[in-house]
C-alpha positions as CSV (number, residue, x, y, z in Angstrom):
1,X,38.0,25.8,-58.7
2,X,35.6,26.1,-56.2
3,X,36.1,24.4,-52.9
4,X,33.2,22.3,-51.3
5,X,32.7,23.2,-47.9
6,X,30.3,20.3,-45.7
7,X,27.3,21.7,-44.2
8,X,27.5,21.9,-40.6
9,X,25.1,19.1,-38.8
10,X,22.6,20.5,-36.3
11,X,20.9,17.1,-35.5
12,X,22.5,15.8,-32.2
13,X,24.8,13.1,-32.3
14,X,23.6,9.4,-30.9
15,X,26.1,9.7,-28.1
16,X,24.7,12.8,-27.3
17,X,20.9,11.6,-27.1
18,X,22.5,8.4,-24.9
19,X,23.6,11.2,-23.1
20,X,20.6,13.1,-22.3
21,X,18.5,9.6,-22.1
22,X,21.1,8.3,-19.3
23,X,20.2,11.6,-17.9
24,X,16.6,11.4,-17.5
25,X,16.7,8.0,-16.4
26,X,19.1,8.7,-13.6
27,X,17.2,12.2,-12.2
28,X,13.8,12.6,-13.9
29,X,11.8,11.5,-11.2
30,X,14.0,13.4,-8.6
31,X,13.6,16.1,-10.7
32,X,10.2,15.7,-10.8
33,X,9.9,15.3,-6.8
34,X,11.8,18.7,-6.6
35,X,9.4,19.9,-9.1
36,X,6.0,18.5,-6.9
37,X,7.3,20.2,-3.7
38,X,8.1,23.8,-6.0
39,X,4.6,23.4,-6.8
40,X,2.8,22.6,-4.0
41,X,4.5,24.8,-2.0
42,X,3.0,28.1,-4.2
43,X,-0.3,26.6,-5.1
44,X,-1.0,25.5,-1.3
45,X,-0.4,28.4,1.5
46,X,1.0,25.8,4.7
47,X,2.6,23.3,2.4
48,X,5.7,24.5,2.9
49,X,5.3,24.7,7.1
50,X,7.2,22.3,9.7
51,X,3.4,21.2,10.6
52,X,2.9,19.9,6.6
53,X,6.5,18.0,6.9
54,X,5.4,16.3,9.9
55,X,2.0,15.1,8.6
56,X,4.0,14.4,5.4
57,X,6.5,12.1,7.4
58,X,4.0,10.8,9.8
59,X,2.1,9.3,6.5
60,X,5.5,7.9,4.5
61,X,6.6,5.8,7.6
62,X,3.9,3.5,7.6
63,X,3.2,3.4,4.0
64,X,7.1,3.0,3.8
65,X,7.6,0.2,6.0
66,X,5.1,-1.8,4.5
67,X,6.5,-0.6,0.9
68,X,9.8,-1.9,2.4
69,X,8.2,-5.4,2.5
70,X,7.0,-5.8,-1.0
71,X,10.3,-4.4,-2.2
72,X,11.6,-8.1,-0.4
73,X,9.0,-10.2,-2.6
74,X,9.6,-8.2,-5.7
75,X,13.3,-9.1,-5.7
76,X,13.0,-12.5,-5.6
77,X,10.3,-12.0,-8.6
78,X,7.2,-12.0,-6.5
79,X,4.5,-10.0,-5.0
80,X,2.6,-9.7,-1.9
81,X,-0.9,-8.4,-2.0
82,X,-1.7,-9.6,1.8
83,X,0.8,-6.7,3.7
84,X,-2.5,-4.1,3.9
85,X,-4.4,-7.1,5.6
86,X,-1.5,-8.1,7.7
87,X,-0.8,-4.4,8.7
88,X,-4.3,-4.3,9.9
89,X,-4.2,-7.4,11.7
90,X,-1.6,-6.6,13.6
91,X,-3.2,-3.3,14.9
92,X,-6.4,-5.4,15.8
93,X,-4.2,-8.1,17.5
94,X,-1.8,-5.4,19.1
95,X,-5.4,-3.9,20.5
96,X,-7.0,-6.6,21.4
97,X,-4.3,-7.8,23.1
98,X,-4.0,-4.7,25.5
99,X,-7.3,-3.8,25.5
100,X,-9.5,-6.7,26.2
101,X,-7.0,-9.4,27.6
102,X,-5.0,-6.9,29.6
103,X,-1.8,-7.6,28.3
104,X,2.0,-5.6,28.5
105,X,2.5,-3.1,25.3
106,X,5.7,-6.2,24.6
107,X,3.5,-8.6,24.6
108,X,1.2,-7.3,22.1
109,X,4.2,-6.3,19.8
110,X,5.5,-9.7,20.5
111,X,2.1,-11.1,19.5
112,X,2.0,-9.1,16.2
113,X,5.6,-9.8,14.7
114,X,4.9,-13.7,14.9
115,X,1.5,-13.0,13.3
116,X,3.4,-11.3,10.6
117,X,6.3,-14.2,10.5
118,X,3.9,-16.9,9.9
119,X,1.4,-15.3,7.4
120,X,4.8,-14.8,5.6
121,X,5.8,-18.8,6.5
122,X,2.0,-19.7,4.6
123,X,2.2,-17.2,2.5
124,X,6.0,-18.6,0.9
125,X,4.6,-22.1,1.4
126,X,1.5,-22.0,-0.8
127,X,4.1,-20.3,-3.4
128,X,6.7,-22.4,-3.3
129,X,5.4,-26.0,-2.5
130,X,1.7,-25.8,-3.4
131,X,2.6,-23.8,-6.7
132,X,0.1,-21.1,-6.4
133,X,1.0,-18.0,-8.1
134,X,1.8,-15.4,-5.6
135,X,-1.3,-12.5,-6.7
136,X,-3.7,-15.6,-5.8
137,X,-1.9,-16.8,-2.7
138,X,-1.7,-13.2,-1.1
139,X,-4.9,-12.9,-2.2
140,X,-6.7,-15.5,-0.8
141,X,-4.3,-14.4,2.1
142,X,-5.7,-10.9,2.1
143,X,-9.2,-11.4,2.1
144,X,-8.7,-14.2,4.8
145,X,-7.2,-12.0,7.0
146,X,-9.8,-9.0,6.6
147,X,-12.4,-11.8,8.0
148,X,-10.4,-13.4,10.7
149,X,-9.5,-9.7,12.0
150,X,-13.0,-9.0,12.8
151,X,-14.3,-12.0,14.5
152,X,-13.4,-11.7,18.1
153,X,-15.1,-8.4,18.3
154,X,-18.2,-9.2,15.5
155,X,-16.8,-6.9,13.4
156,X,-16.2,-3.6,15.9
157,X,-13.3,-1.6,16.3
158,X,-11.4,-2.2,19.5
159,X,-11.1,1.0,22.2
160,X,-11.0,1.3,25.9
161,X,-14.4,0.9,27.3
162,X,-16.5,-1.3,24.1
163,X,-19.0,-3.7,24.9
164,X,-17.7,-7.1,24.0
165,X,-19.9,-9.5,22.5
166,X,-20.2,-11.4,25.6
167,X,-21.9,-8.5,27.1
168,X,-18.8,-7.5,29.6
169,X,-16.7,-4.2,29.3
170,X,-13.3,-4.1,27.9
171,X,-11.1,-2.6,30.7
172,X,-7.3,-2.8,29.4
173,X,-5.6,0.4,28.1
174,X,-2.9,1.2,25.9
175,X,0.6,1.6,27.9
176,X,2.0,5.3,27.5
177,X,5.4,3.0,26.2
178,X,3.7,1.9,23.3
179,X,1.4,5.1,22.6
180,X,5.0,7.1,21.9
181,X,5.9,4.1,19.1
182,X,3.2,6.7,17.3
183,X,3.0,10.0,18.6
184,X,6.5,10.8,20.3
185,X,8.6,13.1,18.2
186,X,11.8,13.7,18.4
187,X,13.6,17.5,18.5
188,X,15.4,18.4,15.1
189,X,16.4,22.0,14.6
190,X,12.7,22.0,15.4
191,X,11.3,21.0,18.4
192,X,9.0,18.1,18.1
193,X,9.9,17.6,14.3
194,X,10.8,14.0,13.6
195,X,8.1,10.8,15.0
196,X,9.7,7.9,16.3
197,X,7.8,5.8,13.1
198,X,10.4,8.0,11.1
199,X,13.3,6.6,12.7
200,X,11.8,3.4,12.6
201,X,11.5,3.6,9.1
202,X,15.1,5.2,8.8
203,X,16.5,2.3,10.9
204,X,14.5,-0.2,8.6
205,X,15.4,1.4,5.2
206,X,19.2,1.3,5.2
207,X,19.1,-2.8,7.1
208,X,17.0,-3.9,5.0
209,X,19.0,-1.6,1.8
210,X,21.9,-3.6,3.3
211,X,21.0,-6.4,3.2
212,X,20.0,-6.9,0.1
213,X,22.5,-4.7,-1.5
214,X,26.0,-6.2,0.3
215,X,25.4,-8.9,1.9
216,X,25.5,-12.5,0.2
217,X,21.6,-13.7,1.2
218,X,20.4,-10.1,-0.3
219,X,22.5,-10.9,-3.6
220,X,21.5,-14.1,-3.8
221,X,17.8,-13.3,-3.6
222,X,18.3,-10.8,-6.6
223,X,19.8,-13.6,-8.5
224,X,16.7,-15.9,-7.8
225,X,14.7,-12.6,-8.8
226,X,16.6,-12.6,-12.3
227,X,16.9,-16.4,-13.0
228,X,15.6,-18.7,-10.8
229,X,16.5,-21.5,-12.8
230,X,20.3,-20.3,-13.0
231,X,20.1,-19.5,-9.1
232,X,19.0,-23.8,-8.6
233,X,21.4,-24.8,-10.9
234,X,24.2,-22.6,-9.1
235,X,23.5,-24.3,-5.8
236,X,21.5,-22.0,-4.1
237,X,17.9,-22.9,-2.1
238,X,15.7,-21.2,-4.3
239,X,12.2,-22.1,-2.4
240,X,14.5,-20.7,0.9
241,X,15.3,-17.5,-0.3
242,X,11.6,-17.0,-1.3
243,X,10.1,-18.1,2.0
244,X,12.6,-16.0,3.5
245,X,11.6,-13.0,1.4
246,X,7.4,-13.6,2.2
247,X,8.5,-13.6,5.9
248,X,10.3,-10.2,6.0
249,X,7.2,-8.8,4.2
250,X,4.8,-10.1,6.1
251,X,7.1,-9.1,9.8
252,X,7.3,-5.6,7.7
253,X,3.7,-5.1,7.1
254,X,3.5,-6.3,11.4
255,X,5.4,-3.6,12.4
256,X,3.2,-0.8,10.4
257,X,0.7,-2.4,12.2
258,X,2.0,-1.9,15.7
259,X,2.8,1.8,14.4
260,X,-0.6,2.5,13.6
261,X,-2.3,1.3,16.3
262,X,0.4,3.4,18.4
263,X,-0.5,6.2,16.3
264,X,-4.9,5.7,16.5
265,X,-4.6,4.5,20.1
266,X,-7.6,2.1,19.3
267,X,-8.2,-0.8,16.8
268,X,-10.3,1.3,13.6
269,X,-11.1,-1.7,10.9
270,X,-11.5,1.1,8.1
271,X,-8.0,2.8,8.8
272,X,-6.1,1.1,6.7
273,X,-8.0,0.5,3.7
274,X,-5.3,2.9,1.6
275,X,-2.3,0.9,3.1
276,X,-2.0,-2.0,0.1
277,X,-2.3,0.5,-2.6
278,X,-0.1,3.3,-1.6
279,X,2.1,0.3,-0.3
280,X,2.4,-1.2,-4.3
281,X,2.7,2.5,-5.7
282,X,5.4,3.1,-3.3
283,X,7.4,0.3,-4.1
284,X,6.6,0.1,-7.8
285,X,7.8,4.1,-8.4
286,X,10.9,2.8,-6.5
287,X,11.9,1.4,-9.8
288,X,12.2,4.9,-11.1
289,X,14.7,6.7,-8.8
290,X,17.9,7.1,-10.2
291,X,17.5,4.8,-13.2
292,X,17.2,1.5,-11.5
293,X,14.5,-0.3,-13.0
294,X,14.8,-2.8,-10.1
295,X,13.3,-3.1,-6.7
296,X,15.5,-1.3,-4.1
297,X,15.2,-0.1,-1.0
298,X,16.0,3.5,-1.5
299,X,14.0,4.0,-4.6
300,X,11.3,2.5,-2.6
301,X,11.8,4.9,0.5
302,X,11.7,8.4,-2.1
303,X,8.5,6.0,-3.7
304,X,7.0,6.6,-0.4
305,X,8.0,10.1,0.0
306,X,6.4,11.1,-3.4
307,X,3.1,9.2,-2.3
308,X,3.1,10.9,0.9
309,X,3.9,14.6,-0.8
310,X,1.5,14.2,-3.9
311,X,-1.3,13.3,-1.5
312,X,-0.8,16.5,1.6
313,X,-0.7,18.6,-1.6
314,X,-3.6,17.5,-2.9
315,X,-5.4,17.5,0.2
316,X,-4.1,20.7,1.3
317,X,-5.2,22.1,-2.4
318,X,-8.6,20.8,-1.2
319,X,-9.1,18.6,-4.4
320,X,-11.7,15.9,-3.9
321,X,-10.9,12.7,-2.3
322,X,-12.1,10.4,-5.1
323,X,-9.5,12.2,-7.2
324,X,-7.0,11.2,-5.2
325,X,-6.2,7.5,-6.1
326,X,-6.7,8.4,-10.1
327,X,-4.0,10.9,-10.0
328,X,-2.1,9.0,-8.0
329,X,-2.5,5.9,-10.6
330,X,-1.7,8.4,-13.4
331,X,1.2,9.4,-11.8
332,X,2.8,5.8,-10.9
333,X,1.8,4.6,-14.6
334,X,3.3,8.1,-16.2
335,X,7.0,7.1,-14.1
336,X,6.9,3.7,-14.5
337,X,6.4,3.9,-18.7
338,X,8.7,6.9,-18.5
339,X,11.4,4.7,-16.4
340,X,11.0,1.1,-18.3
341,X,10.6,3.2,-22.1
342,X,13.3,4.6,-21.8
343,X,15.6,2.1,-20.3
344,X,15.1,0.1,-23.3
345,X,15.6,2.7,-25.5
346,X,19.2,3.5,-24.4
347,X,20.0,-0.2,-24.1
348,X,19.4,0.1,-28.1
């Protein structure tokens, strides 16, 4: 009598492909930032150099900041397509301010963080009581702004010196004070290594992670994010908490304004042309990082790190401009599918 022995199984078990699936939703797209850097960093001589890190960071804190924003809207199931216009204004307003009426750097900041607070007050208001969708609200918003910013000046950038369209000769300056909101640095291990819009971005990343993460207001915006209908039922002002969230975007999207115009030192209408769509990639491959499949605030931060290290290694690898944006949509598309696929895959 022979006995009958069971073949041994090679196929891996389903707990051990949940396994490797929880896995690669939790660290592929750290892995594959790790992975970026490795590669840029042999195919690019300089990559690797303190100098490439600072350009790198100098790019990730606006783009961050106003990533920061959208992050706000997306909780609370929106989306905010005005912040690059709004980021722009600000810098215009933050110039013109200094430049031709001659006011105090804290004036113009001033100046800029109520323009941001009440394009987010319209913006919340044509969403929530007018019942506009939010794409054609910030919009409309968007494209409004990109006019109004160009009127008092017919359409020129604003610098120290420019004919004004009444003939007479802008004599305000930029203060030194608000200059160093853009090109101070501050000594790390290397001197000169971290910018001040860094730290502001720092500062902003773990109030505004905070916030929505462990206080009651941030939970309760997630919750009108999920189910708004279960949020009214439950009690909660559901038109507030979305109002609220178009205002922090829009006061976010302000202060990368003031940054940049720190940064320039003038008021350039074409500078931030790139600022809605790294903004949106930013925030969007925040979904990715460690599994979440939610807006967060430090997914979206290490969304803005990738932008900002996928396009000084391109750039540095001299690949052509017009390039650019396509890998950089291939790129968000590839992590978001990867991210979204598989989440429902291990949820089977």
């Amino acid at each position: 009598m022979t006995s009958q022995t069971r073949p041994e199984t090679t196929s891996a078990s389903p707990m051990d492909k949940n396994a490797i699936i929880d896995l690669a939703i939790r660290f592929g797209f750290l892995a594959l930032l790790v992975g970026m850097v490795l590669f840029f960093s042999f195919a690019s001589r300089g990559f690797a150099s303190p100098q490439s890190a600072v350009f790198i960071l100098q790019s990730v804190a606006i783009t961050g900041i106003l990533a920061l924003g959208v992050t706000a809207t997306l909780v609370v199931g929106g989306f905010d397509l005005s912040i690059g216009s709004v980021a722009t204004t600000a810098m215009m307003a933050a110039s013109y301010v200094m430049v031709v009426m001659e006011q105090s750097a804290l004036v113009a900041v001033i100046v800029c963080l109520v323009i941001g607070a009440v394009v987010g007050v319209i913006n919340g208001w044509l969403i929530v009581y007018m019942r506009v969708p939010d794409l054609l609200a910030t919009l409309g918003m968007m494209f409004l702004l990109i006019g109004l910013q160009r009127i008092p000046t017919e359409g020129r950038s604003i610098a120290t010196g420019m004919s004004l369209p009444d003939g007479t000769t802008a004599q305000g300056t930029f203060s030194e004070a608000f200059l160093a909101l853009g090109r101070h640095r501050f000594d790390l291990i290397i001197p000169n290594f971290i910018p001040v819009s860094v730290v502001v971005l720092i500062v902003l990343a773990v109030l505004i992670w905070f916030f929505l993460e462990y206080t009651r207001f941030g939970r309760m915006m997630y919750a009108v994010g999920s189910n708004a209908q279960a949020a009214r039922l439950a009690g909660a002002p559901v038109r507030a908490y979305k109002i609220w969230a178009y205002v922090i975007s829009g006061v976010f999207a302000s202060i990368g304004g003031i940054l940049l115009a720190a940064r320039l030192g003038r008021g350039d209408i074409a500078s931030g042309n790139n600022l809605l769509l790294d903004s949106v990639a930013a925030a969007l491959i925040g979904f990715a990082v460690l599994g979440a499949a939610k807006p967060n605030a430090f997914g979206t931060a290490m969304g803005a790190l990738f932008v900002g290290i996928l396009l000084q290694g391109l750039t540095m690898m001299n690949a052509p401009y017009y390039t650019q944006d396509f890998i950089k949509g291939f790129v968000l598309v590839i992590a978001l599918v990867f991210t979204f696929a598989l989440s429902q895959r291990g949820k089977q």
